[in-house]
KOLDRENTOR-949658 format. One record per residue (C-alpha): x, z, y. Coordinates in steps of 0.5 Angstrom, whole numbers, plus 500, padded with zeros to 3 digits. Layout:
N
XZY...
***
This chain:
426
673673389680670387684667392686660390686653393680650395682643393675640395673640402666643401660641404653644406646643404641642411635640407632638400625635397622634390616632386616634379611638373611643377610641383609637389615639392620643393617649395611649390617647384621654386615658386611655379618657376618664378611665375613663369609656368610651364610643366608641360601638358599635352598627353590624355592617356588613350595609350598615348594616342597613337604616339608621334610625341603625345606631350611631357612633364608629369608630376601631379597626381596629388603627389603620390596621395601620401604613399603607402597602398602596398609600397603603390603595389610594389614598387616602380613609379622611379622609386615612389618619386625618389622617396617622396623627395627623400622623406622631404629632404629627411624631414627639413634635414631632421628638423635642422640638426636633430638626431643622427646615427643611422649607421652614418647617413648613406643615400646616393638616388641616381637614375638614368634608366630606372623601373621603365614603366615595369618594364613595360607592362610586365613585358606585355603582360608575358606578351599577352598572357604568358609567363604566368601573367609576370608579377614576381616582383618584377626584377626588384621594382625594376633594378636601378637601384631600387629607390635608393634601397627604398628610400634606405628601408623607408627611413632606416638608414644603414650607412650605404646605399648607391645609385649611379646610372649615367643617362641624364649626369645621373642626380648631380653624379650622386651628388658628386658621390656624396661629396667623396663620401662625406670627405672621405668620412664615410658618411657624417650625412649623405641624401643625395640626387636622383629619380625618374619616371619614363612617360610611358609608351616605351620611353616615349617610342624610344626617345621619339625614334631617336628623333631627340624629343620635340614634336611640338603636340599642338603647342606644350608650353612651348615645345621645351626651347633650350639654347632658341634658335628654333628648338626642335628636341627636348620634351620628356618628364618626370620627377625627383631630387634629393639634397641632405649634405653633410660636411661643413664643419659638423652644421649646426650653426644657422642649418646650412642652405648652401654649400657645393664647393666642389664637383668636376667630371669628364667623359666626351669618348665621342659618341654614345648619344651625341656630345662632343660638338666642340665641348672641349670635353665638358669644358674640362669637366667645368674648369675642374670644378672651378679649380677644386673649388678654388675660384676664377670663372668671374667669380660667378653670379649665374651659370645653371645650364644643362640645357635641354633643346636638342639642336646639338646639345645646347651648341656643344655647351654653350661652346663649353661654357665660352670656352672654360669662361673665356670673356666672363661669359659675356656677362654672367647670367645663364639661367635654363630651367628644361623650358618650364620643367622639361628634361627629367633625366637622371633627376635633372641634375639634382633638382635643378641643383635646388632651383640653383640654390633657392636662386641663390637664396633669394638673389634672383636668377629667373627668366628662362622660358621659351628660349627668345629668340636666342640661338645667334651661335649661342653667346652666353648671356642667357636670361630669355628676357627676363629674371636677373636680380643677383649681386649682393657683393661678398658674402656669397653667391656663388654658380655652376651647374652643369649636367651632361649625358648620354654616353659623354658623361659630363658633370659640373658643380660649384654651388653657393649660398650666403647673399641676403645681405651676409644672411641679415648680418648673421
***
C-alpha cells in the first residue's frame, strides 16, 4: 500500500442493523445478495392499479411485527424503518463494548424526503373530509427529522440528534457527519445512516412524472439495471441503515467490523435533478476521499457504486470513476447492488455501506444483478458475471463507496476491513 498522509483520523465500525427488500436485517440482506435475489416485486395494492409504474422494493411486513402498536399509530413508516435498524445496530454495538454514557452517543438518521406516506394520507384526508378529519400529529410524523428524534427517545441517547437531507447522498452524509463528530470529540459513539419509506401513490406519481423509474411492470426482478445498456430508470424502495461508529483508539479490542477511513464530498452546481454528465464533480469528491484517507486508487479491492439504472446517472459516474482512478479502473472490481435491492434513497448510502463491509469481511464482491449486457461507454470492470473473490494481500481490504443525489450532492467514503487471513492471525 501507498504510503501517504492520512488527513482524517478514522473511525471503527462496532455494530450495524437493516431492514430493506431483502430482508429483516442486516444478516438476512447480506445473504439475500449472495444468492442472487432480487427485492423487487410487482405492486398488489389496489392503490396502485391505476399507476404507470406498479413495481418497488418493499421491506417484508414481518419486519415491523416487533414494533410498539402506539409508536405503529404515531409515527411515519420512514421512522418505524430508521428504528428497527437502529435498535439492530445498538444491540450488536452494546454487546461489543459494553456500557456507555448516553450523554455521548448522538444519532445521525439521513433521509431524502421523510414522512411521504403522512404526507399523503393526511393531504387526502383534509381533501375528503375537512380539516377536522387531519390527525393532529400530522407535523411531527412528517418532519425530516423524526427518525433520528425516534430512534434518540427509543434508546435514550442525549448526545445530539441530526438528520441531513440531501436526496439519495442523505445515509452515507450521516456518516460523513458522524465521522467530523467522533474527530471533533463530540461524541465517543455516533449511530449513523438513514431511512426511507416513499412507495406510496405520491412518490411513485411523482417519480414516474420525472420519467426516473423504469417502466419494466410485466418483468420485476429485471427492471433495476444499473450500468446495462438497456436500463431504462431506477425502481423505487424502501428500507434503512444504521452503522454504530466510534473512534478507533476507544474499540475494545476484537469490536471493530471495519473502519471508514475517511469521506470525501463535492456539489455538481449543474442542475437540481440531473448529474453533471462528465462527473468532474463527483470525481472531485472520490479523489477527496482518497487523499483524506491517505491511499492511491490501486490501493482498492472493490468499488461500491452508487449506480442506480437512470440512463444519465451511471454515465456520469462511471466517468467519474475512470477519471479519478485513471488506469486502476481497468481492474479493480465494481460491485452494484440497486439491481437486487432498488434504489432506497436517503437509505441507500448506508445500507449499501454494510453490503460493502461484509464484503469486505468475507472477501467476496458479489455479482451485480441484471447489469449484462454492460453499457459499451461504461469502462469499469463491473462484476456482471460474476462474484469476485477479493485478495487476501495486506491486512486490510479496502473500497470506495459512492453516493450521489438529487441536487448534485456527491458523497464518496473510504471503507475497510481486515482480510481473513489478518482476522486469523489475530
Amino acid at each position: 500500500m501507498a504510503v501517504l498522509q492520512q488527513l482524517s483520523q478514522r473511525v471503527s465500525i462496532v455494530g450495524w442493523g437493516s431492514v430493506s427488500p431483502l430482508g429483516c436485517d442486516a444478516g438476512s440482506t447480506w445473504d439475500g445478495v449472495l444468492a442472487e435475489r432480487s427485492g423487487i416485486r410487482a405492486l398488489s395494492a389496489t392503490w396502485s392499479d391505476d399507476l404507470p409504474v406498479r413495481i418497488s422494493g418493499c421491506v417484508p411486513d414481518a419486519a415491523t411485527a416487533s414494533l410498539e402498536p402506539l409508536l405503529l399509530r404515531r409515527s411515519d413508516r420512514c421512522a418505524q424503518l430508521g428504528l428497527l435498524a437502529a435498535r439492530e445496530a445498538w444491540a450488536m454495538a452494546t454487546a461489543a463494548i459494553g456500557g456507555i454514557d448516553p450523554a455521548r452517543v448522538a444519532v445521525v438518521l439521513g433521509t431524502g424526503i421523510g414522512g411521504l406516506h403522512t404526507m399523503h394520507e393526511q393531504h387526502t384526508q383534509l381533501t375528503a373530509g375537512g380539516p377536522s378529519r387531519v390527525n393532529p400529529l400530522t407535523v411531527p410524523m412528517l418532519i425530516p427529522d423524526a427518525a433520528a428524534g425516534q430512534v434518540a427517545i427509543d434508546l435514550g441517547l442525549h448526545g445530539g440528534a441530526h438528520t441531513p437531507v440531501s436526496a439519495c447522498a442523505s445515509g452515507a452524509e450521516a456518516m460523513m457527519l458522524a465521522q467530523m463528530l467522533l474527530n471533533d470529540g463530540r461524541s465517543d459513539l455516533v449511530l449513523a445512516g438513514g431511512t426511507e419509506a416513499p412507495v406510496n401513490r405520491l412518490g411513485l406519481v411523482g417519480f414516474s412524472a420525472m420519467r426516473a423509474l423504469s417502466s419494466r411492470n410485466d418483468a420485476p426482478e429485471k427492471a433495476s439495471r444499473p450500468y446495462s445498456k438497456d436500463r431504462d430508470g431506477f425502481v423505487l424502495s424502501e428500507g434503512a441503515g444504521v452503522l454504530a461508529m466510534m473512534r478507533e483508539v476507544d474499540t475494545p479490542c476484537g469490536a471493530a467490523l471495519g473502519w471508514q477511513l475517511a469521506c470525501g464530498s463535492s456539489s455538481d452546481g449543474h442542475h437540481i435533478v440531473a448529474p453533471e454528465p462528465q462527473g468532474t464533480q463527483a470525481s472531485l469528491a472520490i479523489e477527496d476521499a482518497l487523499r483524506r484517507a491517505g491511499v492511491e486508487p490501486g490501493d482498492l479491492c472493490a468499488v461500491q457504486a452508487h449506480a442506480t439504472g437512470t440512463s444519465l446517472g451511471d454515465l456520469a459516474e462511471a466517468r467519474a470513476l475512470r477519471r479519478s482512478l485513471g488506469s486502476a479502473a481497468d481492474h479493480i472490481p465494481v460491485f452494484a447492488p440497486k439491481g437486487q435491492l432498488g434504489h432506497l434513497l436517503g437509505a441507500a448510502g448506508a445500507v449499501e455501506a454494510i453490503l460493502g463491509l461484509q464484503a469486505l469481511r468475507q472477501g467476496t464482491l458479489p455479482r451485480s444483478i441484471n447489469s449484462d449486457p454492460l453499457d459499451p461507454e461504461v469502462e469499469l470492470a463491473v462484476t456482471s458475471q460474476g462474484p469476485i473473490e477479493l485478495s487476501d494481500s495486506g491486512a486490510e481490504r479496502l473500497m470506495l463507496k459512492n453516493a450521489f443525489g438529487f441536487g448534485g450532492h456527491n458523497i464518496s467514503l473510504v471503507l475497510s476491513a481486515p482480510c481473513s487471513t489478518a482476522e486469523r492471525q489475530r
